[in-house]
C-alpha positions in Angstrom: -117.1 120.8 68.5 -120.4 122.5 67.4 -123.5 121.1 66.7 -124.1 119.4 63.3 -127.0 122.0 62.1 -127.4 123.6 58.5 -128.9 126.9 60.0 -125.3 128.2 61.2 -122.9 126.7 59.3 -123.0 129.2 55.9 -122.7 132.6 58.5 -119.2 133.5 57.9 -118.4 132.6 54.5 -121.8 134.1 53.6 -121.0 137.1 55.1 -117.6 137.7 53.7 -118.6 136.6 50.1 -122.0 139.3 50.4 -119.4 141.9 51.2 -116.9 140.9 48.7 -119.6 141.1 46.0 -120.7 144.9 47.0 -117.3 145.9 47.0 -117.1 144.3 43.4 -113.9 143.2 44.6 -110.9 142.0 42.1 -108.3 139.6 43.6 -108.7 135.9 45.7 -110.0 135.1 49.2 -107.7 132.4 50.9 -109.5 130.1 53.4 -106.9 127.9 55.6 -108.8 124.9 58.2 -107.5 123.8 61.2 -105.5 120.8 59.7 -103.8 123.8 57.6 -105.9 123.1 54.2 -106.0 126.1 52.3 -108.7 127.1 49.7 -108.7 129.8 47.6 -111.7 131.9 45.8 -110.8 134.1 43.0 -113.2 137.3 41.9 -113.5 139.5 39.6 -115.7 142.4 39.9 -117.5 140.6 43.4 -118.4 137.9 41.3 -116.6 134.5 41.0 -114.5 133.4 38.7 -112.8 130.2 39.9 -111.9 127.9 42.8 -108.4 126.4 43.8 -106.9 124.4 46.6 -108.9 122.2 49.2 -108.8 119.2 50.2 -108.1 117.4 47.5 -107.1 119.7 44.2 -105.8 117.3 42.1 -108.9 114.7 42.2 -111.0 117.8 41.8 -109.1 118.7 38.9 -109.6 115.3 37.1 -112.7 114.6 37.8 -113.7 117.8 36.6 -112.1 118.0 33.4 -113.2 113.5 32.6 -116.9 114.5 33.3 -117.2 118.5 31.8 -114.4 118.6 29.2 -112.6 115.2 28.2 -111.3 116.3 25.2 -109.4 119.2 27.1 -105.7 120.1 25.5 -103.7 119.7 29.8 -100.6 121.3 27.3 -102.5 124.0 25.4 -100.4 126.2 22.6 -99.5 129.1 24.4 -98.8 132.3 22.9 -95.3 133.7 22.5 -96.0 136.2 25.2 -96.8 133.5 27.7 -96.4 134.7 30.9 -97.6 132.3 33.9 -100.8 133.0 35.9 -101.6 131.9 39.8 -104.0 129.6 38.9 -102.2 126.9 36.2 -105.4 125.0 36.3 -108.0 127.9 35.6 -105.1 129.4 32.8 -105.1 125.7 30.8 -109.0 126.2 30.9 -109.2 129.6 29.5 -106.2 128.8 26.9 -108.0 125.6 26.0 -111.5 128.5 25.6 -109.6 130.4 23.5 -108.4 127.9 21.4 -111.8 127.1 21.0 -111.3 123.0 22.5 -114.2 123.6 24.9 -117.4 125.6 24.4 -118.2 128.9 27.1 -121.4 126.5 28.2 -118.9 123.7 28.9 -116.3 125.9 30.5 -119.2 127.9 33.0 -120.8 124.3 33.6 -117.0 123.6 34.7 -116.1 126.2 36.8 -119.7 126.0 38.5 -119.4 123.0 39.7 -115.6 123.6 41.2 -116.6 126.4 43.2 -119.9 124.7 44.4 -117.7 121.7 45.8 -115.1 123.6 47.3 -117.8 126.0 49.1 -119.2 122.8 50.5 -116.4 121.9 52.2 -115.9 125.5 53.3 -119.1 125.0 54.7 -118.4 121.9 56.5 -115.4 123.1 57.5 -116.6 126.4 59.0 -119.1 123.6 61.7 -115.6 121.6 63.2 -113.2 124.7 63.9 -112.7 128.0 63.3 -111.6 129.1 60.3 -108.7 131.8 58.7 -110.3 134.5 56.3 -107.3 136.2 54.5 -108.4 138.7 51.3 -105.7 140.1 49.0 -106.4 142.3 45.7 -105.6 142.1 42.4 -102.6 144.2 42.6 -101.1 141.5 45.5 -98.8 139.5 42.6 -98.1 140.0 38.7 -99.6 136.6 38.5 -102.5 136.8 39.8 -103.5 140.1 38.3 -102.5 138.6 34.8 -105.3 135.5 35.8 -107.9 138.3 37.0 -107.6 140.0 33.4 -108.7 136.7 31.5 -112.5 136.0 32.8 -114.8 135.5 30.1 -117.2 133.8 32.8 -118.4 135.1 35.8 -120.2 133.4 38.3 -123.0 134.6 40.4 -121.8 134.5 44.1 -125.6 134.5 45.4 -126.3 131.8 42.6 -123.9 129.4 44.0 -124.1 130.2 47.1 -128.1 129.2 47.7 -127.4 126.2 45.9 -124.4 124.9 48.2 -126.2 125.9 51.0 -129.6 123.7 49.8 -126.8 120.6 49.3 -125.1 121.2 52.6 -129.2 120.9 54.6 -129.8 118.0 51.9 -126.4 116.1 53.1 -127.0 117.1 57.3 -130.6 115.6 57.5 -129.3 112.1 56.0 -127.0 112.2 59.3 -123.8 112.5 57.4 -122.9 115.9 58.5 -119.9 114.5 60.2 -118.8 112.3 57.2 -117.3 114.2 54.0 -117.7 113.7 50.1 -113.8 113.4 50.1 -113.8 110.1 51.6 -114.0 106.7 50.1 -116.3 104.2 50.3 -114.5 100.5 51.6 -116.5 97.5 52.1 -116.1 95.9 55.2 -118.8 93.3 55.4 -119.4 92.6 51.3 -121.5 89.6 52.2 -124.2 91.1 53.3 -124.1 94.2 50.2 -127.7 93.9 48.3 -129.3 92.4 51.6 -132.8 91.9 51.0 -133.7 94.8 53.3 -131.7 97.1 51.8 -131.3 99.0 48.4 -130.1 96.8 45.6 -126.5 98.2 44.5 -125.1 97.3 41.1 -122.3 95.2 40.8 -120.4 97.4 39.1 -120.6 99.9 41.6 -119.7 97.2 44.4 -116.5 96.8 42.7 -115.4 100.3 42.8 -116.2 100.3 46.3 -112.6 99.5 47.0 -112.0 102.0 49.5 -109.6 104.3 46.8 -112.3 106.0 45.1 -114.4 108.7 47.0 -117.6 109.5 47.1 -117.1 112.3 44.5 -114.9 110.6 42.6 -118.4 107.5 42.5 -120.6 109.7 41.0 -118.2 111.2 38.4 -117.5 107.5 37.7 -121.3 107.0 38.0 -122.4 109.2 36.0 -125.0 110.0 38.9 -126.0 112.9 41.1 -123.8 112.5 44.5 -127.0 113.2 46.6 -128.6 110.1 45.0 -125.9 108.1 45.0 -125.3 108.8 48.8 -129.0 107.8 49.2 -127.9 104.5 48.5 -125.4 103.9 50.5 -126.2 105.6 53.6 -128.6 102.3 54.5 -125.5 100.1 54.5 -123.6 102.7 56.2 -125.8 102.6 59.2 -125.2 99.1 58.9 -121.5 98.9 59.0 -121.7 96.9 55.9 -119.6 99.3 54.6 -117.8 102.6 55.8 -116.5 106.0 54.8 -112.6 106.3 55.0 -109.8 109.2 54.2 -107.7 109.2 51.5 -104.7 111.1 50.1 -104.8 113.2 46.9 -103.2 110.8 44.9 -104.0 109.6 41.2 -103.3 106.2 40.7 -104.8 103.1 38.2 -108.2 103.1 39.7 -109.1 107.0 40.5 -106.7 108.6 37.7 -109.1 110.6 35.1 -106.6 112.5 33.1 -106.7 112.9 29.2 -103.9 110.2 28.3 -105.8 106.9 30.5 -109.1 108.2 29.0 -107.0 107.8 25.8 -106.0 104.2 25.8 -108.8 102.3 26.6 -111.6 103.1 28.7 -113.2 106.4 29.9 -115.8 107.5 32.1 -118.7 108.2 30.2 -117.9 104.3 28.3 -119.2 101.2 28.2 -117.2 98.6 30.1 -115.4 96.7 27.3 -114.6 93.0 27.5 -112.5 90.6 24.8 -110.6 92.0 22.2 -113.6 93.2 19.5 -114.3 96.9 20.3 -118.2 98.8 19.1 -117.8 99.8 15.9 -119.4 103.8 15.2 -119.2 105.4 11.9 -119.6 109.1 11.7 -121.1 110.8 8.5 -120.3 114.5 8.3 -118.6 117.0 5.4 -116.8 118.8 7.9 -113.8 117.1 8.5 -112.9 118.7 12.1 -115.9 117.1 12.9 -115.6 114.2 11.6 -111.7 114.6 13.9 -113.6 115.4 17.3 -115.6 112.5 16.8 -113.2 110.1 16.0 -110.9 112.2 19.3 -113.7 111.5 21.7 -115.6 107.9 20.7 -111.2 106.5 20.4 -110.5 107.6 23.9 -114.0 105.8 24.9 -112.6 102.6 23.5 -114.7 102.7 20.8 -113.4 101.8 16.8 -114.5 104.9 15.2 -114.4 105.3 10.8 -115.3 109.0 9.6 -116.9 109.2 6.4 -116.7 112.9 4.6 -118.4 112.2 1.4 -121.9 111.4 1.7 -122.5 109.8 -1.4 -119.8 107.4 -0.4 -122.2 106.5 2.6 -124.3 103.8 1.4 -121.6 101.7 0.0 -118.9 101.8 2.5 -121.7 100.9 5.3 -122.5 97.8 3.7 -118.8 97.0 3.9 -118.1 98.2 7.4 -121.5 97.0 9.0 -121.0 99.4 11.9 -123.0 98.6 15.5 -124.0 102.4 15.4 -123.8 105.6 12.6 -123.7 109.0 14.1 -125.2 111.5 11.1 -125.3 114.5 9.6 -128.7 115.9 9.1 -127.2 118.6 6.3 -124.7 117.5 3.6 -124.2 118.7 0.3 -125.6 116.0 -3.1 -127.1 113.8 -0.7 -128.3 114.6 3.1 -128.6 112.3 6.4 -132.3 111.7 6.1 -131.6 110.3 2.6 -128.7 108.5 3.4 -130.6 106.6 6.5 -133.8 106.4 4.0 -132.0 104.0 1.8 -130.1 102.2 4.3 -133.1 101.0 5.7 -133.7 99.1 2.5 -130.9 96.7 3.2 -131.1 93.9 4.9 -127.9 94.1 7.0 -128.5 97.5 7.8 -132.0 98.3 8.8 -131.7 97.2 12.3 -128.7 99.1 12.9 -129.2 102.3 15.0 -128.7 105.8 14.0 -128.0 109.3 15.8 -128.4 112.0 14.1 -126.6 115.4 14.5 -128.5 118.6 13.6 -128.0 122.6 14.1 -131.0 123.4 14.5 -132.4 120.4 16.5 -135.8 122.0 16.2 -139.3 119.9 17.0 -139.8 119.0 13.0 -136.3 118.2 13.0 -136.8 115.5 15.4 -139.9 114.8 14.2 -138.8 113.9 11.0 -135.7 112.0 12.3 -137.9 109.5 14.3 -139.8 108.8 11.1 -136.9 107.3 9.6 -136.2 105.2 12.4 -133.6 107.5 14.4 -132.5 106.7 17.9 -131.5 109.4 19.0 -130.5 113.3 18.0 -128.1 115.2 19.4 -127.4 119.0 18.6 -124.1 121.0 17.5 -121.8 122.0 18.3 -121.2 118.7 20.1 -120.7 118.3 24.0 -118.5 115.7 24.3 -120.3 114.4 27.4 -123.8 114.4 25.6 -122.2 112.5 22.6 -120.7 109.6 24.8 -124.0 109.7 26.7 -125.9 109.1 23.9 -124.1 106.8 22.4 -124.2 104.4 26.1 -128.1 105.2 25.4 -128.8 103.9 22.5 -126.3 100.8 23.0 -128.3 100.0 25.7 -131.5 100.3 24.5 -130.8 98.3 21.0 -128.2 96.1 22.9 -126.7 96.4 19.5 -123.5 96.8 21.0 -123.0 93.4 23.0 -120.6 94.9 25.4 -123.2 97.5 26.9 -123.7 96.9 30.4 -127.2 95.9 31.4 -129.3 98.9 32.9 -129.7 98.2 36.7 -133.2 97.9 37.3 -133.4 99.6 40.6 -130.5 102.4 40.3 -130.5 105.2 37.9 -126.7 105.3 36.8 -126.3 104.9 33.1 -123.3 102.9 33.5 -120.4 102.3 35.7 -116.5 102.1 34.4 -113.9 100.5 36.7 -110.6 101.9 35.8 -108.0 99.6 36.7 
C-alpha cells in the first residue's frame, strides 16, 4: 500500500481530466477500483457535466436531492418523445430544470457537489491500488449521446478539481486518510461521549450515531460542513469511544431521504417535532403557485401550513388562526406586506409573533425598512427551498416561538439535527 500523502494522490485523475478538457471531449470517463466499483464522469465539451456510480450512488443520490432540491418531481412529465438517457438520475434532474421545479442555481449547486464527492473518492482511491481509466465518446451508445445533448450546466473541471484536492489535504492531515466519508459512525463506548476532555457533541447528533448513517449522510442530516463535523469526532475516534464502520448502499427508516418520507412527517432541513400539535406558518402572497410551493415545502417539513391570496383578508384571518410564524409578501396589490405587518403589530395577540418577509429585490432599503417593522428575517425570490426551511428553523429558534424548536447547542454550529426513524 502507498503512503497516505496529499502530494501524489490527484496525479492520474488530474492528468487525464487536463487532457480531457483540451481535447474538449464529449462522452463519459469510467473509473473501476480494485473491489470492482465503478465511477463514471460525463463531459461535454472538456467540461463536466455530471457524476454517476461510486461507492454508494443511491445515498448520494438522496442526500443530494433532501439537501439541494427537496421539492424535486423523482417521476417528472416526460415528453411524448421520451426516449431514455444513460444517466436516469442526471435525466430526472434536467426534466425536473425544464419543468422549471428547480432553479439553474439549485441544479449547478447540485451537480457541483456530486462530482466534488465522487472525485474525492477517486482520489482516495487512486492512494490504495491502482486504478482502471476507460474513456468512450459521445457516439459510444444512443443513450448516452441523447444525455450529452441536454447540458444546460457545465462545470469547470479545474474549478472542482482544486477544490477536491484542498478537501482531500484537509481530510489527510486530521489522520483520516485511511478512513472514508462513506462509512458510518457507531458508538462503541457511549459512556464516555461528551467526556470532559473532549468536544461536547449534541445529543441529537449522539443518537444518529447508530452506526447506519455515514459520515456524509451526518452532515446532510446536520446541516453542517463535513470537514467540521469530522473535527468533532476525530477526538473520540482516537479514543475508541466511537469508530468508523462500512455500510451497504441501502435506504432504510433511518438514512432514507427520498421525496415521499420527507413528505409525511419530518425532513432534513426541520425541526424535530414532538406530540401531536405541529408549528403553525401562514403564508401571505397574490401568486397562488407561490402560495402552492410554500404550502409543498413547509407540509413535507411537518409543519401546518395556511396560504392566504388576498391580502386585505390578512389581518382578519390572522387574528383567527394565531399562527407561530407568517412568511410575507413585500408587494401585493390594495394593501402590501409592510402594511399588513404595520397593523398587526397593533394587536395584542399578534405583535410578538414573528414575521419573514419575501422580497424580489431584497435590496439594503428593503431590508432596512423590513427590520423597522419588527421583521425577523427576509428571504429573496424566487425561493430556494433549502433557504426557506433554514430560515424558518432560524427564526423558531431565536423567538422560541415555536415550542418544538430544538435548543441551539452551545458549542457546535449545526442548526439542527433530524433523526429519521
Amino acid at each position: 500500500m502507498r503512503e497516505m500523502t496529499s502530494d501524489l494522490i490527484t496525479t492520474q485523475i488530474e492528468k487525464r481530466l487536463s487532457y480531457l478538457n483540451q481535447e474538449q471531449f464529449n462522452g463519459k470517463l469510467e473509473i473501476t477500483s480494485k473491489g470492482n466499483n465503478t465511477s463514471v464522469l460525463y463531459f461535454r465539451l472538456g467540461r463536466l457535466i455530471w457524476a454517476d456510480g461510486g461507492k454508494h450512488p443511491q445515498r448520494s443520490w438522496y442526500r443530494h436531492q433532501a439537501k439541494y432540491c427537496p421539492q424535486i418531481n423523482l417521476k417528472p412529465l416526460y415528453p411524448d418523445n421520451f426516449k431514455q438517457w444513460e444517466s436516469s438520475q442526471y435525466q430526472t434532474l434536467i426534466l425536473n430544470f425544464q419543468n422549471k421545479t428547480i432553479s439553474r442555481e439549485q441544479l449547478k449547486a447540485l451537480i457541483q457537489s456530486k462530482i466534488k464527492e465522487q472525485l474525492f473518492d477517486i482520489f482516495q482511491e487512486e492512494t490504495i491500488s491502482q486504478l482502471k481509466y476507460s474513456a468512450k465518446g459521445a457516439m459510444h451508445s444512443a443513450e448516452l449521446a441523447l444525455m450529452l445533448e441536454n447540458t444546460p450546466v457545465l462545470i469547470s473541471t479545474e474549478e472542482v478539481l482544486n477544490e477536491t484536492r484542498n478537501s482531500w489535504s484537509q481530510w489527510v492531515k486530521k489522520g483520516l486518510g485511511f478512513w472514508s466519508p462513506n462509512q458510518a459512525v457507531k458508538k462503541i463506548r457511549p459512556e464516555q461521549l461528551n467526556c470532559q476532555d473532549l468536544p461536547k457533541i449534541p445529543p441529537q447528533l449522539i443518537e444518529l450515531l447508530n452506526g447506519e448513517n455515514t459520515i456524509r449522510d451526518l452532515a446532510v442530516l446536520c446541516q453542517e460542513k463535513q470537514q467540521d463535523l469530522v473535527e468533532l469526532l476525530v477526538p473520540y475516534l482516537y479514543q475508541e469511544v466511537i469508530k468508523f464502520t462500512s455500510v451497504p448502499d441501502k435506504i432504510n427508516q433511518t438514512n432514507n431521504f427520498t421525496s415521499k418520507d420527507l413528505g409525511s412527517d419530518r425532513n432534513l432541513q426541520s425541526v424535530i417535532l414532538q406530540g401531536e400539535e405541529l408549528p403553525l406558518i401562514v403564508g401571505i402572497d397574490d401568486d397562488r403557485e407561490i402560495c402552492n410551493y410554500l404550502s409543498e415545502i413547509l407540509t413535507r417539513a411537518g409543519y401546518k401550513y395556511i396560504g392566504i391570496e388576498n391580502s386585505w383578508e390578512a389581518l382578519p384571518k390572522l387574528v383567527r388562526y394565531q399562527p407561530n410564524l407568517i412568511l410575507i409578501d413585500t408587494d401585493m396589490p390594495i394593501v402590501d406586506g409592510y402594511e399588513i405587518i404595520t397593523q398587526m403589530r397593533r394587536i395584542d395577540s399578534l405583535q410578538d409573533t414573528p414575521v419573514v418577509m419575501m422580497t424580489k429585490f431584497y435590496a439594503l432599503l428593503d431590508r432596512i425598512r423590513s427590520q423597522l417593522i419588527g421583521s425577523e428575517a427576509s428571504i429573496a425570490k424566487p425561493i430556494n427551498a433549502f433557504e426557506l426551511l433554514r430560515t424558518v428553523q432560524n427564526v423558531c429558534l431565536k423567538k422560541q416561538k415555536c415550542k418544538y424548536a430544538v435548543e441551539k447547542p452551545k458549542k457546535y454550529r449545526g442548526v439542527a439535527y433530524t433523526q429519521l426513524t
